[in-house]
C-alpha positions as CSV (number, residue, x, y, z in Angstrom):
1,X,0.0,0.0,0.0
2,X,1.7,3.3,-1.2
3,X,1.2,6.2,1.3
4,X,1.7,9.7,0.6
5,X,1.8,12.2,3.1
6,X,0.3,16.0,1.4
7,X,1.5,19.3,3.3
8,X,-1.5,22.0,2.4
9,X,0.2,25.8,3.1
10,X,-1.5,29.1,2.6
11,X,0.0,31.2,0.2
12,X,1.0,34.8,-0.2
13,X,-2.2,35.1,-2.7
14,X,-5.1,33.7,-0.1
15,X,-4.7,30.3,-2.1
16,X,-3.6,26.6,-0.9
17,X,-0.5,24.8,-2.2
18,X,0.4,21.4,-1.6
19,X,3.3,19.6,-1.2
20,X,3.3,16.0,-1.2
21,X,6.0,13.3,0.3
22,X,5.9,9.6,-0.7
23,X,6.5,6.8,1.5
24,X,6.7,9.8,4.4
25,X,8.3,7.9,7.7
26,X,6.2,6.5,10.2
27,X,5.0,7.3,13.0
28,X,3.5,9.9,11.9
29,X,2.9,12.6,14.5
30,X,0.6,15.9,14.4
31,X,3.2,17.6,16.0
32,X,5.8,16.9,14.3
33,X,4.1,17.4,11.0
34,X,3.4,20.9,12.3
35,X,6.9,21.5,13.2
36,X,8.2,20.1,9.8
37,X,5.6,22.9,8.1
38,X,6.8,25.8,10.1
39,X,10.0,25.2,9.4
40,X,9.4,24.9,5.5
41,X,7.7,28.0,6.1
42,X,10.2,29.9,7.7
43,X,13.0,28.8,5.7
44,X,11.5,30.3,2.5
45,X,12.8,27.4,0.4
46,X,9.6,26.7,-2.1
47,X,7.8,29.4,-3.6
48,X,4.3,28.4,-5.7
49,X,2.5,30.5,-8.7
50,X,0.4,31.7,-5.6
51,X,3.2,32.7,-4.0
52,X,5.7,32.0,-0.5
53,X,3.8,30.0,1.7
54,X,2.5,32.1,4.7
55,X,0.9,29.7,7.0
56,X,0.1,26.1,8.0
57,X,-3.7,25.2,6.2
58,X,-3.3,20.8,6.9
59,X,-2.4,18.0,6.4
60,X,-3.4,14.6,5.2
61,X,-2.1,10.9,4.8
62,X,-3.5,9.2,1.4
63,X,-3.6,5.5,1.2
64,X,-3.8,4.0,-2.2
65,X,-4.0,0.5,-2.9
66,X,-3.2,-0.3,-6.7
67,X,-5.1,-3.8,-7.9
68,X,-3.4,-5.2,-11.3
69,X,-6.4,-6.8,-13.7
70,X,-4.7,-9.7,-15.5
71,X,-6.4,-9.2,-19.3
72,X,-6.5,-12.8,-21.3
């Protein structure tokens, strides 16, 4: 199962950009999720079409689960 772990900042511009990790490591922790944003935040290292991100929006961990369909 292939995990992906998308960091949602707000942007200069009022609009969301996301940021996503594969395979992120686990355990996953809220806090230090939030602590990982801040410091993308503050370190100014990725700027978007919207702009530098200006604050935390979320977070999510997507799941996906890939089934192969053997075609005769």
């Amino acid at each position: 199962m292939a995990k992906t772990l998308e960091l949602s900042f707000k942007t200069e511009t009022g609009k969301v950009s996301r940021l996503a990790i594969e395979n992120p490591a686990e355990p996953i922790s809220e806090a230090t999720v939030k602590l990982a944003m801040e410091q993308i935040i503050a370190s100014n290292v990725f700027y978007s079409v919207n702009g530098n991100y200006t604050g935390v929006e979320g977070a999510r961990v997507i799941e996906r689960n890939v089934t192969d369909v053997e075609i005769v």
